[in-house]
C-alpha positions in Angstrom: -10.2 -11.3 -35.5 -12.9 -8.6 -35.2 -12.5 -6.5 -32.5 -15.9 -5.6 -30.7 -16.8 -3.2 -27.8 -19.7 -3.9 -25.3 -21.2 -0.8 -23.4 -22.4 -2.1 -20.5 -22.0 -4.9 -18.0 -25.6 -6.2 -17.0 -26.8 -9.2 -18.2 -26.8 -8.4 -21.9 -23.9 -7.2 -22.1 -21.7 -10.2 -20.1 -23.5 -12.9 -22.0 -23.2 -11.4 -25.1 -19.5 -11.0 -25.0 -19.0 -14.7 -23.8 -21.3 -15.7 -26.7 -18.8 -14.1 -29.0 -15.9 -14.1 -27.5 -16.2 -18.1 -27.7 -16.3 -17.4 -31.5 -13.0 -15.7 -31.8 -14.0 -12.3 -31.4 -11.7 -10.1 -29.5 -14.3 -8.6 -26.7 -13.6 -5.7 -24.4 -16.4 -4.8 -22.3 -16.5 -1.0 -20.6 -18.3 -0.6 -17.6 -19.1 3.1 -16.1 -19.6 1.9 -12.7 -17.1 0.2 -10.0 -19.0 -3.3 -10.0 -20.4 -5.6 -12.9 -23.5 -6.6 -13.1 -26.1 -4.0 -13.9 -29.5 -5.7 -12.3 -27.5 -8.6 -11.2 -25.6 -6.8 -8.6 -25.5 -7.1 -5.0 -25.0 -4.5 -2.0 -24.3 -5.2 1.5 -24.8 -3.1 4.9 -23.6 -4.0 7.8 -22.4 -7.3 6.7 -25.8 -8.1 5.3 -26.1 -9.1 1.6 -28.6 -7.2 -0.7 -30.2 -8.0 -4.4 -30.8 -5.5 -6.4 -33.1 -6.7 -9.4 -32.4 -9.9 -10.2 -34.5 -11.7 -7.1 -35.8 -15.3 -8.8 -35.8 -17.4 -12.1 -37.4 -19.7 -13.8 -36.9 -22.8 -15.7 -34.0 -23.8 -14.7 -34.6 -27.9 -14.1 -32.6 -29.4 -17.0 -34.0 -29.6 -19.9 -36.0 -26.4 -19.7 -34.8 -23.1 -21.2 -33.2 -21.5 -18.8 -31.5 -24.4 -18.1 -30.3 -25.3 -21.6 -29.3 -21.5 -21.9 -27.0 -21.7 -18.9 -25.8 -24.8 -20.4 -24.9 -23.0 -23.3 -22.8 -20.0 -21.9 -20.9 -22.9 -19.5 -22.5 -21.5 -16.4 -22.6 -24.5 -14.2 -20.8 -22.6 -10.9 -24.2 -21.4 -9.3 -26.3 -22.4 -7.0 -29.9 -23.0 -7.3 -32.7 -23.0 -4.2 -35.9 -24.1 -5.7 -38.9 -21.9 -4.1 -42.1 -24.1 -3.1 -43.8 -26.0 -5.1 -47.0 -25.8 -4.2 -46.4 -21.8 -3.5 -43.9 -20.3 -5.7 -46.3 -17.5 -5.7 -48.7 -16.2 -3.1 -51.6 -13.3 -4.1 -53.4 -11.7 -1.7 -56.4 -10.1 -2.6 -57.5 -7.7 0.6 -57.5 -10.8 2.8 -58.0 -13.4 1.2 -54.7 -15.9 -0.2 -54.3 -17.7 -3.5 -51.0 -19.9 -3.8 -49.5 -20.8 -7.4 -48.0 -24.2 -7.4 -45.7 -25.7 -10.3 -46.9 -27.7 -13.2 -49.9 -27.1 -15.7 -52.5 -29.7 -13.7 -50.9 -28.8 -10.6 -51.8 -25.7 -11.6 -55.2 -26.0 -12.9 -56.0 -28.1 -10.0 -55.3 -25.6 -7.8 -57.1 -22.6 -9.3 -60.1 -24.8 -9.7 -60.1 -25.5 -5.8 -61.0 -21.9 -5.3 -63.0 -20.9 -8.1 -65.0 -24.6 -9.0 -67.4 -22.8 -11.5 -64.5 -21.4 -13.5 -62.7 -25.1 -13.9 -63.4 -25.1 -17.9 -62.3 -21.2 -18.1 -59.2 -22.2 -16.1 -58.4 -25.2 -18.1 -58.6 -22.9 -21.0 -56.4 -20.3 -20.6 -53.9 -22.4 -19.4 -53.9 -24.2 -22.9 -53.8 -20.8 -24.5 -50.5 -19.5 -22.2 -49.3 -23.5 -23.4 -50.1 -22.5 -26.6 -48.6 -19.0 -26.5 -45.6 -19.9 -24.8 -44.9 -23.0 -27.4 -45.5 -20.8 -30.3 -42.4 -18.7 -30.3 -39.1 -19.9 -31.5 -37.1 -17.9 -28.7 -39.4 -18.7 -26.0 -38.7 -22.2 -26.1 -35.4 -22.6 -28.3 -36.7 -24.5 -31.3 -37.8 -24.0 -34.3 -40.2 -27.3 -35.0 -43.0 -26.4 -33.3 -42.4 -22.1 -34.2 -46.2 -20.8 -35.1 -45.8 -17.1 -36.7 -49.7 -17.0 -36.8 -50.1 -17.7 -33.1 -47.5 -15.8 -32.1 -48.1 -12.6 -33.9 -51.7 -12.9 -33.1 -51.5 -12.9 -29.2 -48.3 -9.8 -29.6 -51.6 -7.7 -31.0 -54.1 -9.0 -28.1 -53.5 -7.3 -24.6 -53.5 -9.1 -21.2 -57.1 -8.7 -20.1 -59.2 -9.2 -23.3 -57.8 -12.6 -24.0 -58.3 -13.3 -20.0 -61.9 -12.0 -20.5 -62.4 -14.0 -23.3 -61.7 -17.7 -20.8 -62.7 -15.8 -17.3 -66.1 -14.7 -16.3 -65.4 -13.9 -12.3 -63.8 -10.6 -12.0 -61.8 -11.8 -9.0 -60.2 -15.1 -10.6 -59.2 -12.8 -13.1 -57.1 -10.5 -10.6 -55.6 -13.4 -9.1 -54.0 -15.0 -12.5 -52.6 -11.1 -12.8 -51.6 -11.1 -9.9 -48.0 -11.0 -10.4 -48.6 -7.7 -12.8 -45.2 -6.1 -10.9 -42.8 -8.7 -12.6 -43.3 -6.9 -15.6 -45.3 -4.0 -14.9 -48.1 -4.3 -17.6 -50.9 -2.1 -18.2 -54.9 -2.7 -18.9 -55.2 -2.6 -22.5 -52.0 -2.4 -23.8 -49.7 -5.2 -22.6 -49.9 -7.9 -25.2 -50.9 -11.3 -23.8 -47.9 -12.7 -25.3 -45.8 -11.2 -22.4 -48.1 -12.2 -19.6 -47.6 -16.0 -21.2 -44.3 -16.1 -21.4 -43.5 -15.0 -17.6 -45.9 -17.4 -16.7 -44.9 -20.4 -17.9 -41.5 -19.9 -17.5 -42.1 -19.6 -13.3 -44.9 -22.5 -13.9 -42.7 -24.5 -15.2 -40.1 -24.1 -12.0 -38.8 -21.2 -9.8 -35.6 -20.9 -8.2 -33.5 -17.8 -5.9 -29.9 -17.8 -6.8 -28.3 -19.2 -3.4 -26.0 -16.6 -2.4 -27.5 -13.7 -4.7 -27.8 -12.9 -8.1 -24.0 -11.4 -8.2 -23.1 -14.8 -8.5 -24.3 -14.7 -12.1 -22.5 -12.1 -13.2 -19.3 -13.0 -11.7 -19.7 -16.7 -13.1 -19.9 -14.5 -16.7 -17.0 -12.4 -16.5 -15.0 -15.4 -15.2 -16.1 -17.0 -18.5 -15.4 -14.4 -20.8 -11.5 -14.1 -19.3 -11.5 -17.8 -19.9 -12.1 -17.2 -23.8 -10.0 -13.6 -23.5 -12.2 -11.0 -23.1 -11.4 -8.7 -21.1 -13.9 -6.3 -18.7 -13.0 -2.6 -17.8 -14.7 -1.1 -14.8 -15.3 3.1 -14.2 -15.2 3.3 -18.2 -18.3 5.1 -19.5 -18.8 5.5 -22.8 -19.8 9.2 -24.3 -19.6 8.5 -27.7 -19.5 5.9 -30.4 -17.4 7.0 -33.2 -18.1 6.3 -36.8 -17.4 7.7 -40.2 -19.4 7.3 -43.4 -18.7 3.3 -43.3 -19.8 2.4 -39.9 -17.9 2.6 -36.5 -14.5 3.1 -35.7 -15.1 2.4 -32.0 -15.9 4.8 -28.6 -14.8 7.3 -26.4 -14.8 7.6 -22.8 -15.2 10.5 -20.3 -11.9 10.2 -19.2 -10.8 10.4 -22.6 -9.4 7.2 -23.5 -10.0 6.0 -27.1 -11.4 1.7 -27.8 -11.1 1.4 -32.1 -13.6 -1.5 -32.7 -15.3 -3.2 -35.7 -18.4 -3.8 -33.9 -19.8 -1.8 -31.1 -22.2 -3.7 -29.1 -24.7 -1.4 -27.0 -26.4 -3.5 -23.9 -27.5 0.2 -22.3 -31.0 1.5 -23.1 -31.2 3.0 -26.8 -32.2 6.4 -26.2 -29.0 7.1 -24.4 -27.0 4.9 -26.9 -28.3 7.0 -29.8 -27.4 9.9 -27.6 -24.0 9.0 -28.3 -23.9 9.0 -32.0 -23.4 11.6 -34.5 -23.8 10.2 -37.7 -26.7 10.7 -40.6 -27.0 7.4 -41.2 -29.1 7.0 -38.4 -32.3 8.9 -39.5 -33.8 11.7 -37.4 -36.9 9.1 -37.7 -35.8 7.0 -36.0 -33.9 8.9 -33.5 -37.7 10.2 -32.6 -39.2 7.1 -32.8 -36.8 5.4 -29.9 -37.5 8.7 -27.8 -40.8 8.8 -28.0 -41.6 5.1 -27.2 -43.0 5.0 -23.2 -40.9 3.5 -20.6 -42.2 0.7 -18.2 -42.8 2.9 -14.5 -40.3 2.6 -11.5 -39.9 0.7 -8.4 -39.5 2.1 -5.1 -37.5 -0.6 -2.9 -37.5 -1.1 0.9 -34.4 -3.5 1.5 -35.1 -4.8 5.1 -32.3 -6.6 7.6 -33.6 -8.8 9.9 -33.0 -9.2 13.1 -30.8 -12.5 14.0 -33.4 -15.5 14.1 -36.4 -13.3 14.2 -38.2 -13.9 10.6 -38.9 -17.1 9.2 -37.6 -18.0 5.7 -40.3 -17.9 3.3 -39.7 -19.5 0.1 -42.3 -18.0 -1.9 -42.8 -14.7 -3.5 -45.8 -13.0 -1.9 -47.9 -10.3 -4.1 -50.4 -8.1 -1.5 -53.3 -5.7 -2.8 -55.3 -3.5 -0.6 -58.9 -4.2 0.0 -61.2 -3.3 -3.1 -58.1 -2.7 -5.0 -57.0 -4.7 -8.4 -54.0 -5.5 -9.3 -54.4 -3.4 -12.5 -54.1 0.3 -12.5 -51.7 0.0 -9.4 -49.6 3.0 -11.2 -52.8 5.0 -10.8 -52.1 5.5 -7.4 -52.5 9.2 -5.7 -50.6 10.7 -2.8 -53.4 9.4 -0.6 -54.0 5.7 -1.1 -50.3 4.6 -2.7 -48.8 1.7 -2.5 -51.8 -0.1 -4.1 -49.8 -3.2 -4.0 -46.5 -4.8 -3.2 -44.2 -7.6 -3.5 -42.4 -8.7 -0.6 -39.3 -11.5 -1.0 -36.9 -13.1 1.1 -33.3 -13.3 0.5 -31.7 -16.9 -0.3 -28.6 -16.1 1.9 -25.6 -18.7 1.7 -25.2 -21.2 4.8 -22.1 -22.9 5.7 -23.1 -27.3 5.8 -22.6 -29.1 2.2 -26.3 -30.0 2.2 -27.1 -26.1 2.8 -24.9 -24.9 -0.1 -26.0 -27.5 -2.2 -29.5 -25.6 -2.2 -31.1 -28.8 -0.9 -31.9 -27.1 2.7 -33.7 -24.3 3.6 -33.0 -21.8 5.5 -34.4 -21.7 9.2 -34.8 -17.7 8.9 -34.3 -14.9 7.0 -31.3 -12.3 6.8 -32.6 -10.0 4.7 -35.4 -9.2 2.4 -37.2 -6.5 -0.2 -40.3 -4.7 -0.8 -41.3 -3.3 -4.0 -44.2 -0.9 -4.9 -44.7 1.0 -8.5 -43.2 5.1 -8.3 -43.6 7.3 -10.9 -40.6 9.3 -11.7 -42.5 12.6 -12.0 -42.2 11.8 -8.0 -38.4 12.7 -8.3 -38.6 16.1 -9.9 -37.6 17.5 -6.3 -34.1 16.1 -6.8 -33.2 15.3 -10.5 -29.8 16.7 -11.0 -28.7 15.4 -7.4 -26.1 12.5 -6.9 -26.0 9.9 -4.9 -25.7 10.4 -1.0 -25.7 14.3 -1.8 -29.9 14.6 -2.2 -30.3 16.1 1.5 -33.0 15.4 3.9 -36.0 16.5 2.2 -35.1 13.6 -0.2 -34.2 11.3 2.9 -37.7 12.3 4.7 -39.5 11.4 1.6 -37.9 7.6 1.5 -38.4 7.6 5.3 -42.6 8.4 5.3 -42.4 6.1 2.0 -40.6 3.1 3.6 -43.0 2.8 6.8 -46.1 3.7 4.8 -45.1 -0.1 2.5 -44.3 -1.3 5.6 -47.8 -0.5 7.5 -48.9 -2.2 4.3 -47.0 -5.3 4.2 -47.5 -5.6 8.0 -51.2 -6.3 7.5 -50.6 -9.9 5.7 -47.4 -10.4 8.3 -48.2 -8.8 11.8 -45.0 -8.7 13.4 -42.9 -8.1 10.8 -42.1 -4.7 12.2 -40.4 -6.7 15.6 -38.0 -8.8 13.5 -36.4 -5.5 11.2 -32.6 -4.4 12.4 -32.4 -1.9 10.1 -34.0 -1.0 6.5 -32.4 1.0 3.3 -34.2 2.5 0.4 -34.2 3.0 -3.3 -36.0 5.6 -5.6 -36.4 5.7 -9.6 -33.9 7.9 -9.2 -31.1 5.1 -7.8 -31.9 3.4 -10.6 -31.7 6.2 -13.3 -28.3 6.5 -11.5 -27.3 3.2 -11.8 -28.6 1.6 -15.2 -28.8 5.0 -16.9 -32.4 3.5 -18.0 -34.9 7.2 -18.9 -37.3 7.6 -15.9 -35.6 4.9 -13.8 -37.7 2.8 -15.8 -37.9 -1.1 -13.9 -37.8 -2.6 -17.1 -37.3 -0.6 -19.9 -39.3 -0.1 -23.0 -43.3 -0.8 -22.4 -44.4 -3.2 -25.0 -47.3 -1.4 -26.0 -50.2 -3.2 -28.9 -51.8 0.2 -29.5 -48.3 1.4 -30.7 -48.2 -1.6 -33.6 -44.2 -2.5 -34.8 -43.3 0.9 -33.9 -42.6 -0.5 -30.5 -40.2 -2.9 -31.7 -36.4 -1.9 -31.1 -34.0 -3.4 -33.6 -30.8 -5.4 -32.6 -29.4 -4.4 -35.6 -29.3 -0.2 -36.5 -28.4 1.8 -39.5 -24.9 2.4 -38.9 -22.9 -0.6 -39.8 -21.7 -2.3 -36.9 -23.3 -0.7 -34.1 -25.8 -3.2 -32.6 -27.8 -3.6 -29.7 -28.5 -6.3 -27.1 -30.3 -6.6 -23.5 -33.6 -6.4 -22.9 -35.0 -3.8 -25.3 -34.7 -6.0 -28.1 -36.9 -8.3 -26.3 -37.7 -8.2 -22.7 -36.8 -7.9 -19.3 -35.8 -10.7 -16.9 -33.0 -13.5 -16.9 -34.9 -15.5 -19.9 -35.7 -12.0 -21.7 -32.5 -10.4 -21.8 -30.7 -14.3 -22.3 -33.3 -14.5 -25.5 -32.1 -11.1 -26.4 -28.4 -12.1 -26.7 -29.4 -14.9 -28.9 -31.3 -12.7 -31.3 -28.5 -9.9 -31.3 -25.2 -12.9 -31.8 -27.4 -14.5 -34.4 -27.0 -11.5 -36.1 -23.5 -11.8 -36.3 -23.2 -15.4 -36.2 -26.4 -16.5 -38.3 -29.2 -18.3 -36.7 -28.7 -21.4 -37.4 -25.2 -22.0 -36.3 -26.5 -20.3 -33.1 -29.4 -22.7 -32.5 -27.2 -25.8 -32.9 -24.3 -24.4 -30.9 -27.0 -24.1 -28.3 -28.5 -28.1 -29.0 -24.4 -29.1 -29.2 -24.2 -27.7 -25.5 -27.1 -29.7 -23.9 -26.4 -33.2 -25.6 
């Protein structure tokens, strides 16, 4: 039985480990903080429940991917709330609102409504996001319909020049970017590819985790005990030891020694290189991983609602300032930030069987977020703080932040001041803390087309058995960093055998 140690308990790391632990490996995962999870966990204040990062998914009707990969890791213990149909998304441009509903015609139908003289450049990049979205082999799970050419082509084409290419008005083609801070892409760079994948995975159907998204991690660990693996909590890893035939295992802080076959890195790889000491992994290399940009971070605004005071709204709602596009948002200066937002609500659990079932709605609102882009260099004030232990400058600075994305969010919802108890922030630097991630980077590695393959971040390095998993090797997201275990265990386990284990699961 090979023995294999997981750094890290986000989602890479827990579905990784039950993908091989189900295989007979014998799987210890270290954790550095008190709670599992990584981007799946939860917080609560004053008795009110918090999400961190993992706020809605995709796909999950059965027989879509999401849905066949849940299948797959035996994760049928959650519940789902479907958002709207007809308005999974909301964009609002200045003052003006576009809704998103599910389906391709649905879709098309709906984008034609407002923008009639564009209905054959509609109809035609949704075909090409189809197409995109088809193409790849991990996007979709199957290999029969797998087009290398496509998919290669539209990895080297960015965002907004295949747009261009099918939209003429400027303005239809902010609103189909209009969810840019899902996965925080930038003008000229962000290969198309990306942008199609996140879209038809929400286009295709969009849920909140009823309860919050901790209920994912904890349905993962409880899986990986079931095939005995075991998960070790305030265990972080400061180096991986090797000698001149691969690795021999890690080391913590506290001292405490894991031998291992395989070491399985679900942490960012600059840090997880960090940890080495060994010439088999080139200085190259080493170089190349450090010097590869890292997505921007999110400043947070978790709000707490007053008892019966805000309506549930069971969509996700994306606002831009007047003039401003939904590109360049990272641009912002001291004077005009936050450019734009993205404001949720919180699928809190009720108490009746048709409630928990996911079936029913809410009535109103517990809790909620808003989000808006924050460069790190913001944070220079107060790097080498800790948690709680920043001081008030630090706490002033959140505070000014806060009701400035407030005032902001308060133009599209008038009285959403009247109906907040009490609200709580997060900085890059929360999230540096948290994820260990460089810059408190939101998603990790930029996927970058004017930086060719050397963006790409292999799940397998050059020191036999250390390997990496999460979303680096892929991308961000539930379906990202899910695809990313599949590519790092068909490593180990061959492709093939994966891809059917997967088809055995959802006959």
């Amino acid at each position: 039985m090979k023995r294999c140690l997981i750094i890290g308990s986000g989602l890479g790391g827990l579905s990784t480990g039950v993908v091989l632990a189900r295989e007979g490996f014998d799987v210890t995962l270290l954790e550095q903080e008190a709670q599992i999870g990584g981007c799946l966990q939860c917080f609560s204040r004053r008795g009110v429940k918090f999400e961190t990062g993992m706020h809605f998914i995709g796909s999950a009707k059965p027989g879509q991917t999401l849905h066949r990969l849940l299948r797959f890791l035996d994760i049928d213990d959650i519940t789902l709330g479907e958002l709207d149909h007809e308005a999974y998304d909301i964009v609002r441009l200045g003052d003006e609102e576009y809704r998103f509903p599910n389906g391709k015609d649905a879709f098309i139908a709906q984008m034609t409504h407002y923008f009639p003289h564009e209905a054959e450049g509609i109809r035609r990049y949704v075909e090409c996001v189809e197409r995109v979205a088809q193409a790849s082999s991990l996007h979709t799970l199957d290999t029969r319909n797998a087009d290398n050419a496509i998919n290669t082509e539209y990895q080297l084409r960015s965002i907004n020049e295949v747009i261009e290419s099918h939209i003429s008005d400027p303005k239809l083609r902010d609103v189909l970017v209009g969810n840019l801070p899902l996965y925080a892409a930038q003008r000229d760079k962000t290969p198309f590819s990306t942008h199609a994948f996140i879209v038809d995975f929400y286009n295709q159907s969009s849920f909140r985790v009823v309860g919050g998204s901790d209920h994912i991690g904890k349905a993962l660990q409880r899986k990986l005990e079931q095939f005995g693996g075991k998960v070790l909590t305030r265990q972080k890893v400061v180096k991986i030891l090797s000698n001149d035939a691969g690795v021999t295992g890690v080391e913590t802080a506290d001292g405490n020694r894991y031998d291992a076959d395989i070491v399985i890195s679900a942490i960012h790889p600059v840090p997880t290189l960090a940890m080495t000491d060994t010439p088999l992994i080139r200085p190259a290399f080493r170089k190349r991983m450090a010097s590869l940009p890292n997505t921007i971070g999110i400043f947070s605004v978790y709000l707490d609602f007053k008892e019966g005071a805000m309506p549930y709204m069971n969509s996700n709602y994306y606002g831009y300032r007047q003039d401003i596009s939904p590109w360049d948002c990272e641009d912002y200066t001291a004077e005009d930030w936050p450019r734009g937002y993205l404001y949720m609500h919180f699928r809190h659990e009720e108490k009746t069987d048709e409630e928990l079932s996911g079936t029913a709605l809410p009535r109103f609102a517990r809790a909620g977020v808003i989000l808006s882009y924050m460069r790190f260099e913001e944070m220079e004030p107060w790097m080498g703080t800790s948690v709680g232990h920043r001081g008030e400058d630090y706490e002033h600075f959140k505070c000014q932040r806060a009701e400035r994305l407030i005032d902001s969010v308060e133009q599209a919802f008038p009285n959403i001041r009247q109906t907040i108890h009490h609200y709580y922030t997060s900085t890059p630097l929360t999230y540096l803390d948290y994820t260990g991630t460089p810059a408190g980077s939101a998603y990790g590695i930029a996927r970058d087309i004017t930086l060719g393959v050397s963006c790409h971040v292999p799940q397998r390095t050059k020191l036999p058995g250390l390997f990496l998993t999460g979303q680096n090797i892929n991308s961000h997201g539930i379906l990202g960093v899910l695809v990313g275990t599949v590519v790092t265990c068909s490593d180990l386990l061959g492709t093939e055998y994966l891809y059917q284990q997967i088809i055995k699961a959802n006959q």
